[in-house]
C-alpha positions, 0 to 999 in steps of 0.5 A: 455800042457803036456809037461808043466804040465810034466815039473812042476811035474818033478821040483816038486820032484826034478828030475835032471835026467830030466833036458835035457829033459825039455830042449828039450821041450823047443827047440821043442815048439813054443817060448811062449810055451818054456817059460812056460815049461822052468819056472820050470827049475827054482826050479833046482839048476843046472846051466844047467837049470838055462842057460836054463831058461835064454834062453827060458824066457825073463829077466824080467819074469825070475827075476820075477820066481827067485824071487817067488822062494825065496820068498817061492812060490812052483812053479811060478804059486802059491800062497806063502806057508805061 
């Protein structure tokens, strides 16, 4: 549960430093667990995260996430900004 409300927060301001770190949550957790923290990886523009979040989630998740995200959701758990 940290690691995860860790991982949003950090998505949330845009912390790229933060990027490997995530990642690294990622591998030490249990698969299920992996995946929600890895969701956030999702809101960074960086190709790192994004091959990160293409192993951690399952593809139609992913898709899903994606889509959220130009859909103007802030994070894949929220409601639409509208």
């Amino acid at each position: 549960m940290v690691e995860t409300a860790a991982s949003m927060g950090l998505a949330e301001i845009g912390d790229k430093d933060s990027i490997p770190l995530i990642i690294d949550a990622c591998r030490k957790a249990p698969a299920d667990s992996a995946a929600v923290i890895a969701a956030f990886l999702v809101y960074f523009d960086d190709n790192t995260a994004q091959t990160a979040v293409d192993q951690y989630i399952p593809k139609d998740r992913a898709r899903l996430y994606r889509d959220a995200t130009a859909y103007g959701k802030t994070t894949p758990f929220s409601a639409p900004l509208n």
